[in-house]
TORZABA-513654 format. One record per residue: x, z, y of N, C-alpha, C, CB in turn; residue number from 1. Coordinates in steps of 0.001 Angstrom, whole numbers, plus 500000, padded with zeros to 6 digits. Glycine has a CB too. Example, Ala and Ser with C-alpha at 12.3 -4.5 7.8 and 13.67 -1.06 7.14 Angstrom:
<recs>
513190; 507800; 494310; 512300; 507800; 495500; 513200; 507800; 496700; 511308; 509046; 495527; 1
512850; 507080; 497750; 513670; 507140; 498940; 512900; 507870; 500030; 514084; 505725; 499402; 2
</recs>
This chain:
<recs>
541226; 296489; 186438; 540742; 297074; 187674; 541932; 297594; 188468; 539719; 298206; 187394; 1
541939; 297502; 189521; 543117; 298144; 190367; 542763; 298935; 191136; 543876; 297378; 191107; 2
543998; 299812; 190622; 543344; 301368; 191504; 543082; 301489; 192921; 544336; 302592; 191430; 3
543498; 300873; 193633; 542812; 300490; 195149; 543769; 301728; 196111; 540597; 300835; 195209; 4
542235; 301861; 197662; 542991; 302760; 198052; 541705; 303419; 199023; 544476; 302194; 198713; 5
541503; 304262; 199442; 540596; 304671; 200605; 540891; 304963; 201838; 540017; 305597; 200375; 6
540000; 304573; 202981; 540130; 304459; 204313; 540236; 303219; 204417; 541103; 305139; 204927; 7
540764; 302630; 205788; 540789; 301322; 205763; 540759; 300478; 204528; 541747; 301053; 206381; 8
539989; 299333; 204957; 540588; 298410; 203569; 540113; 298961; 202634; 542133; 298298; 203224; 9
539261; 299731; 202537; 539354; 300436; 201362; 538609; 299541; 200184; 538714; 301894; 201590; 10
539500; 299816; 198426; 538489; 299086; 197653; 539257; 299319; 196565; 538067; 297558; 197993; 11
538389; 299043; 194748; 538931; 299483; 193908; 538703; 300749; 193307; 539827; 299349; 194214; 12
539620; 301391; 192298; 538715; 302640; 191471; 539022; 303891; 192734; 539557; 303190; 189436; 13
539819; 304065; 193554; 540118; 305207; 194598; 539096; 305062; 195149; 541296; 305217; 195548; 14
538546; 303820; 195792; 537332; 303769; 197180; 536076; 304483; 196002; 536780; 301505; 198063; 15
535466; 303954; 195509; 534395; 304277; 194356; 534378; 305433; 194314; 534565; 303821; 193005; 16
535552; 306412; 193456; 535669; 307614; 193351; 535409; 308308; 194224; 536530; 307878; 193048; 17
536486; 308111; 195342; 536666; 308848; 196649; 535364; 308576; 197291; 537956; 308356; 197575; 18
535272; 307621; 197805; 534528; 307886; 198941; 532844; 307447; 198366; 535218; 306908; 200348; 19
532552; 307422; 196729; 531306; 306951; 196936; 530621; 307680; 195970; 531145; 305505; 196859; 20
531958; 308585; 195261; 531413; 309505; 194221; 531416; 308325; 192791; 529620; 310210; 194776; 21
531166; 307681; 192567; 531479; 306548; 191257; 532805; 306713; 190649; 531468; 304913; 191747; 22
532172; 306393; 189025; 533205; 306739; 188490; 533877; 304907; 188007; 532760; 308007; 187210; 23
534079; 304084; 188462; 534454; 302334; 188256; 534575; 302129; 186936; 535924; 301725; 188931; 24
535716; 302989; 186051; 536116; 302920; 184907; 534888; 302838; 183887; 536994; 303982; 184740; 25
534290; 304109; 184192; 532633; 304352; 183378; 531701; 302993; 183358; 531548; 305647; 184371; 26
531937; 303303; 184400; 530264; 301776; 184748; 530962; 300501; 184642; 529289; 301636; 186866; 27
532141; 299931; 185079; 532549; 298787; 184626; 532615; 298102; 183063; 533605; 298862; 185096; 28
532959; 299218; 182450; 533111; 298859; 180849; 531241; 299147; 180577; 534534; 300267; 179721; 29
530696; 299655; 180757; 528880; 299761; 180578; 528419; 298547; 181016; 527998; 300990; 181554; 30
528493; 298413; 182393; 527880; 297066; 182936; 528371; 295782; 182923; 527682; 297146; 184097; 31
529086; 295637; 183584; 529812; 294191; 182821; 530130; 293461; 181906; 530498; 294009; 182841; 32
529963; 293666; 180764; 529823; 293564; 179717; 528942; 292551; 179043; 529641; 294536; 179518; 33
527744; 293536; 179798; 526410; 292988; 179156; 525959; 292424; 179704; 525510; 293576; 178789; 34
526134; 292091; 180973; 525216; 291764; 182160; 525805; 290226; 182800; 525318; 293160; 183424; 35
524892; 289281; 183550; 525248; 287920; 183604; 525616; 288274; 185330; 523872; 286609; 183066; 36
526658; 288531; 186051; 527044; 288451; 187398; 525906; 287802; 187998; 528362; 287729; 187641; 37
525623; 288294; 189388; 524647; 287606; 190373; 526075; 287025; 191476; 523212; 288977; 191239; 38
526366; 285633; 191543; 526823; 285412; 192345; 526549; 284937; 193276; 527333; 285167; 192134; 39
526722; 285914; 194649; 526405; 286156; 195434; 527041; 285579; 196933; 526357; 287172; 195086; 40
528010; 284957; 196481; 529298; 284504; 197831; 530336; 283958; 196738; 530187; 286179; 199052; 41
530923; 282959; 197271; 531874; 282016; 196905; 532865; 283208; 195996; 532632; 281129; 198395; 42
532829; 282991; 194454; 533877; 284228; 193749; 533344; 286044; 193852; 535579; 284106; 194785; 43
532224; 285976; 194554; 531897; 287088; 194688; 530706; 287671; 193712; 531678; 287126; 195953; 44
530835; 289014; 192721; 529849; 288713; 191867; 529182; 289998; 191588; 530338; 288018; 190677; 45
528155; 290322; 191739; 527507; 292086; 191632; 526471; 292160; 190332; 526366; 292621; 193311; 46
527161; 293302; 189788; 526056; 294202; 188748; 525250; 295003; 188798; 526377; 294800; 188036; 47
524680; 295468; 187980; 523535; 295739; 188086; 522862; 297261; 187114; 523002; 294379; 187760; 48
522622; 298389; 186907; 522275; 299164; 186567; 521481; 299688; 186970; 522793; 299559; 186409; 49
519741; 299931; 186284; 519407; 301348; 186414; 519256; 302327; 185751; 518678; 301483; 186781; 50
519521; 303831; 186338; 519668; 305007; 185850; 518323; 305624; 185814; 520631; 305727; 186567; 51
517918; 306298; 184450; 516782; 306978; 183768; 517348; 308497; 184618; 516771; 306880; 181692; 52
517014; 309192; 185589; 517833; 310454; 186284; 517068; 311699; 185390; 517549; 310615; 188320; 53
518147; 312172; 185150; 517465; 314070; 185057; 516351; 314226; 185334; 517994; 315235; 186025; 54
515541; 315381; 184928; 513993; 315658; 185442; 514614; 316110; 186815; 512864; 316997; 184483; 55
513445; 315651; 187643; 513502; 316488; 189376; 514948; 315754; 189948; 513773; 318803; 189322; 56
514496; 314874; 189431; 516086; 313759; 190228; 515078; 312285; 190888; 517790; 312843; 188302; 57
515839; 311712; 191752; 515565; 310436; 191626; 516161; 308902; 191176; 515309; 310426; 192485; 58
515380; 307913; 191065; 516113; 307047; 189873; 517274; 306556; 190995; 514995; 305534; 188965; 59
518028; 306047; 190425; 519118; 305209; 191224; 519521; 304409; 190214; 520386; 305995; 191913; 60
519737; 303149; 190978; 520597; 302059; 190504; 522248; 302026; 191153; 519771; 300676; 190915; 61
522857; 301680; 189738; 523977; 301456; 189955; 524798; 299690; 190337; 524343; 302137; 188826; 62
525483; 299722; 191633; 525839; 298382; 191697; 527376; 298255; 191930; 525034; 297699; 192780; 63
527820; 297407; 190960; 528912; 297020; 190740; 529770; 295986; 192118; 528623; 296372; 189407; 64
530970; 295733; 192513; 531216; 294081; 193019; 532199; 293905; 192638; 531242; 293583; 194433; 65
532259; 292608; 192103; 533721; 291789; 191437; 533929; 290834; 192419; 533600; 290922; 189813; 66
535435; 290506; 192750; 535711; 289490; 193601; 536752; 289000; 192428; 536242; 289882; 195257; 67
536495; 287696; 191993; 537108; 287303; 190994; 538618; 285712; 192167; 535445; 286642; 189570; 68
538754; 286525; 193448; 539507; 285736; 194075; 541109; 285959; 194158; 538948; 285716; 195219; 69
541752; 285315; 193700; 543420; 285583; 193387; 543953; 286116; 194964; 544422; 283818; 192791; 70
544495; 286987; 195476; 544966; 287180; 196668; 546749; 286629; 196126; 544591; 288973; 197287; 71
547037; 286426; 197722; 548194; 286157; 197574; 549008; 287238; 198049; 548430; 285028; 198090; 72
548601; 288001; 198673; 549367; 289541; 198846; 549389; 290515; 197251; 548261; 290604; 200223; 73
548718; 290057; 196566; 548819; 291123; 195457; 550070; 290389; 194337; 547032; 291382; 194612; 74
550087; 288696; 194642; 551141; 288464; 194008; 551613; 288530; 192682; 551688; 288937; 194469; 75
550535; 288605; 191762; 550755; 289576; 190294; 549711; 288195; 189495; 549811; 291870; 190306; 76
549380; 287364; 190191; 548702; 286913; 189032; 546917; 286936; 188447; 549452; 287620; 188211; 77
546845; 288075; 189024; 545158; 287915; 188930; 544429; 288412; 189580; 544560; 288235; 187968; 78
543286; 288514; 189551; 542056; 288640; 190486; 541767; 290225; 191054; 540692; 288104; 189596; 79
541087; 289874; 191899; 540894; 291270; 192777; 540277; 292181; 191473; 539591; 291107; 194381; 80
539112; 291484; 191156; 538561; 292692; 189766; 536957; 293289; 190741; 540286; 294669; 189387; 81
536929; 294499; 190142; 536016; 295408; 190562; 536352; 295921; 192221; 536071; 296612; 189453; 82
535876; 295570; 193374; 535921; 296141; 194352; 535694; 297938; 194663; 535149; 295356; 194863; 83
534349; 297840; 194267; 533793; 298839; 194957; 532450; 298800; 193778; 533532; 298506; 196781; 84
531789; 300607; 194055; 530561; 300167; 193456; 529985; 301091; 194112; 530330; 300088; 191952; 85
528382; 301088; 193954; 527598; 301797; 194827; 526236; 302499; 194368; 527343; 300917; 195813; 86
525432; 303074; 194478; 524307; 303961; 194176; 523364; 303602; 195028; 524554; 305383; 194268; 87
522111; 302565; 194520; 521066; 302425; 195542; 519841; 303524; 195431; 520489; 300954; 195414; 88
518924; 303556; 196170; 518139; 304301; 196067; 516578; 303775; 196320; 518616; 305217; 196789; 89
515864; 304730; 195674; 514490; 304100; 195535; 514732; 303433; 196604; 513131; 304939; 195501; 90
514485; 303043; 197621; 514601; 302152; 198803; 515012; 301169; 199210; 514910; 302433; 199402; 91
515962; 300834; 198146; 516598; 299937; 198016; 518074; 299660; 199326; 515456; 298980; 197902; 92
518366; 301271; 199934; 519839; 300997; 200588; 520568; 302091; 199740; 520001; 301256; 202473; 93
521512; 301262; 199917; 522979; 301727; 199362; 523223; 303252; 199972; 524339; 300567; 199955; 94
523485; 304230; 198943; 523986; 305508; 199580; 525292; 305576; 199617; 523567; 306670; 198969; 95
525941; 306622; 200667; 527266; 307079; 201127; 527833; 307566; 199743; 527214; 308295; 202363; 96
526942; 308474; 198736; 527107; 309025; 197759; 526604; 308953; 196386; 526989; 309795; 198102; 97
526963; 308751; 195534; 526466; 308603; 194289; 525962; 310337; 193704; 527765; 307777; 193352; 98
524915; 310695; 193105; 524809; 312299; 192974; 525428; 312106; 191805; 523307; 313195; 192966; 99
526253; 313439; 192002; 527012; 314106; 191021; 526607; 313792; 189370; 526841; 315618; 191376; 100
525267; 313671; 188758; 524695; 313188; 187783; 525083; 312105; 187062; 523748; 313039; 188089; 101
525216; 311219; 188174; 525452; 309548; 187841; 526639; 309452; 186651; 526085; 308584; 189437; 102
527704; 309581; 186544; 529095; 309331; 185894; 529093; 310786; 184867; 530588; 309235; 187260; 103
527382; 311396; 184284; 527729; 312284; 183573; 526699; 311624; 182569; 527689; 313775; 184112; 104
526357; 310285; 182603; 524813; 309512; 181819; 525862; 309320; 180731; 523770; 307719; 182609; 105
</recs>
């Protein structure tokens, strides 16, 4: 996984953390693992979790994205990895924030 960066561009374990509350490290080694990628776009591939929440919580799913595409700016040899990950909600849109709960399952 590469530690990334936030703000522009942003992506990787910094964007997740920072700006989405996710912990990448946690849920990447949990979900990926076990789980068969939905590919979704040419090299592009998302996981999949749902979370059993605390009493007086609501459920959320956790979603992963792998871009398994070699950049040539990174220059090193391998793939982008884990982008970004995200916290859906009963509703099925993506929140700004993952609650504090999530990366303590």
């Amino acid at each position: 996984m590469r530690y990334g960066r936030t703000g522009d561009g942003a992506f990787g374990y910094l964007h997740a953390l920072i700006d989405h509350n996710l912990d990448l490290v946690l849920w990447t080694e949990r979900i990926v693992p076990t789980e068969d990628g939905n590919n979704y776009a040419l090299g592009r591939y998302s996981y999949y979790a749902a979370l059993v929440p605390p009493k007086g919580e609501q459920t959320v799913t956790i979603k992963l994205v792998e871009d398994t595409f070699f950049p040539r700016d990174h220059n090193d040899g391998y793939e982008t990895g884990i982008l970004t990950g995200y916290c859906i909600d009963n509703s099925g849109q993506e929140e700004s924030k993952c609650p504090n709960w999530v990366d303590e399952e």
